[in-house]
C-alpha positions in Angstrom: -7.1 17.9 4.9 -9.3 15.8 2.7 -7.3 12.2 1.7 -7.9 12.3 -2.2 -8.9 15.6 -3.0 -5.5 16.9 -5.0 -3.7 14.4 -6.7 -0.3 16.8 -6.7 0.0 16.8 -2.7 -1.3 13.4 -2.4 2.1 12.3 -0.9 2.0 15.3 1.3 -1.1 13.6 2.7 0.1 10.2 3.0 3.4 11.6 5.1 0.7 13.8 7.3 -1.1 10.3 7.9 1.7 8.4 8.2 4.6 11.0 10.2 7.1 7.8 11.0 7.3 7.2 6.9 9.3 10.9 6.5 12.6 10.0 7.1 12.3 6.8 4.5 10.7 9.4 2.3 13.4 12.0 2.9 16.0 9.6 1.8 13.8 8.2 -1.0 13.8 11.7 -2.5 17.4 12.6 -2.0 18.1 9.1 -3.5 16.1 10.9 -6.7 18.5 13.7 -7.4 17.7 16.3 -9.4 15.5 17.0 -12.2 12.2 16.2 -12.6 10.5 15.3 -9.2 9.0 11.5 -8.8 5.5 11.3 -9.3 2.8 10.4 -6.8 2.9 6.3 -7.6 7.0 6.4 -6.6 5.7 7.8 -3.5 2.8 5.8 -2.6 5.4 2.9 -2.8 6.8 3.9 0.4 3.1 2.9 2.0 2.7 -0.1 -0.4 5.9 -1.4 1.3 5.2 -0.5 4.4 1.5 -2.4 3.7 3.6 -5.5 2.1 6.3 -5.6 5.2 3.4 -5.5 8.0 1.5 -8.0 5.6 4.6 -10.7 5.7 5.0 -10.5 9.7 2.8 -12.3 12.3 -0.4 -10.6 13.4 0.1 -8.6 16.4 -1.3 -5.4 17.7 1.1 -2.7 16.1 1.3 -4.4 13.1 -2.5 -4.6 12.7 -2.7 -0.9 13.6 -0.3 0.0 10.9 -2.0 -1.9 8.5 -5.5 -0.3 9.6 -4.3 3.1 9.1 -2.9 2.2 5.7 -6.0 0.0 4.3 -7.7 3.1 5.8 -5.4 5.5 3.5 -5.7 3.6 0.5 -9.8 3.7 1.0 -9.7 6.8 0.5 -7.8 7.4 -2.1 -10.2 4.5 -4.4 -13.1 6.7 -3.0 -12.0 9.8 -4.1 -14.2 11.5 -6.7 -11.0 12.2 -8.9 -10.4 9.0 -11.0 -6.9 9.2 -11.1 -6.7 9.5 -7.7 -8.6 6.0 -7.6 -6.3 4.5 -9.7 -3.3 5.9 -7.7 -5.0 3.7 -4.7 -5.5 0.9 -6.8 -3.1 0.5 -9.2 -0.2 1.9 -6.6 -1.6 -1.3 -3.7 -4.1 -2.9 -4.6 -3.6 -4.1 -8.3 -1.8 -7.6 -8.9 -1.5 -9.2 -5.9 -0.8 -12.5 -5.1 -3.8 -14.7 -3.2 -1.7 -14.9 0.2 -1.3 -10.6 0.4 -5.4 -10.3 -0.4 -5.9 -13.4 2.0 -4.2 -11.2 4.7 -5.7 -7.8 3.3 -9.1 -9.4 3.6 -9.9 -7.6 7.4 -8.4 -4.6 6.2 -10.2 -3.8 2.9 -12.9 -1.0 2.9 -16.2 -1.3 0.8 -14.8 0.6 -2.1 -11.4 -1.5 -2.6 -13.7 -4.6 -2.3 -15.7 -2.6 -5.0 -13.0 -1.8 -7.1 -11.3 -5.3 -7.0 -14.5 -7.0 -7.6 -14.8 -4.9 -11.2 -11.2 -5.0 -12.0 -9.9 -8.4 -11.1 -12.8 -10.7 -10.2 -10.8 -13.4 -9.5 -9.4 -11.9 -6.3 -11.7 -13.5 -3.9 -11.0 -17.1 -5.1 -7.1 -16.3 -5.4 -7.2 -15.4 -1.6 -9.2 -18.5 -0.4 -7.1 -20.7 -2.5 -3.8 -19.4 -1.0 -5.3 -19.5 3.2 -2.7 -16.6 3.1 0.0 -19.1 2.4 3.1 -17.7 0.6 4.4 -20.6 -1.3 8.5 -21.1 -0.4 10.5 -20.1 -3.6 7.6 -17.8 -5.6 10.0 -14.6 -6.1 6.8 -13.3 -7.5 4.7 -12.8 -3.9 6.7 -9.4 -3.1 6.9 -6.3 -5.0 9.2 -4.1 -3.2 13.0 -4.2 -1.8 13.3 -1.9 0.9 16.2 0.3 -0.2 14.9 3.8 2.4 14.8 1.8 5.4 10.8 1.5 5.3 11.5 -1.8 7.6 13.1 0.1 10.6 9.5 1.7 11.3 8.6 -1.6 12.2 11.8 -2.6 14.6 10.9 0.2 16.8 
């Protein structure tokens, strides 16, 4: 299957490239009850966590794999032809960050997301040289995401 062709199954996708993410996603869903299902952006946040966790650990080899794979993930989703489906890459990861996570994203980053953040926040570049990947002690605003499905324990094993 094509990453970023359907927008509807493109959390079927992410769990097909990323198989250790199901049980965090299983629980993320029961967590959701019933009614209407979540919506592809409350499921991409299991990767963007998984992204953010890797990004606040030392370098080593499984972390830089994981992170590969989902820099790789989220390239294709800002290349697809379907806009929305580029937004759900860039608005769902790449969007907002703070200097130290694009300092750290910097090897990762495909053309397109370089692309994309150039046009949409231009001042990316200069926000990750400035920070040398440096989170600053106190700033509650570097991370996004609590990890309430156990996203973490991927990493532990």
């Amino acid at each position: 299957m094509l990453v970023g062709r359907d927008y509807d199954s493109t959390h079927v996708q992410m769990l097909e490239a990323f198989p250790e993410l199901r049980p965090a996603h299983e629980r993320f869903v029961a967590d959701w009850g019933a009614g209407e299902p979540p919506g592809e952006y409350l499921h991409l946040d299991l990767l963007d966590t998984l992204i953010e966790l890797c990004m606040l650990r030392e370098p080593s080899p499984q972390r830089d794999s994981v992170l590969a794979r989902g820099f790789q993930f989220i390239e294709q989703l800002v290349a697809s032809p379907d806009p929305d489906i580029q937004d759900l890459g860039y608005v769902g990861v790449l969007e907002s960050r703070a200097g130290w996570w694009y300092f750290r994203a910097l090897d990762f980053l495909g053309s397109s997301s370089r692309s994309r953040l150039d046009r949409y926040d231009p001042r990316w570049r200069a926000a990750a040289g400035d920070s040398c990947g440096v989170i600053p002690p106190g700033d509650e605003r570097n991370t996004r995401h609590a990890d309430p499905w156990g996203v973490e324990q991927i990493l532990d094993q």
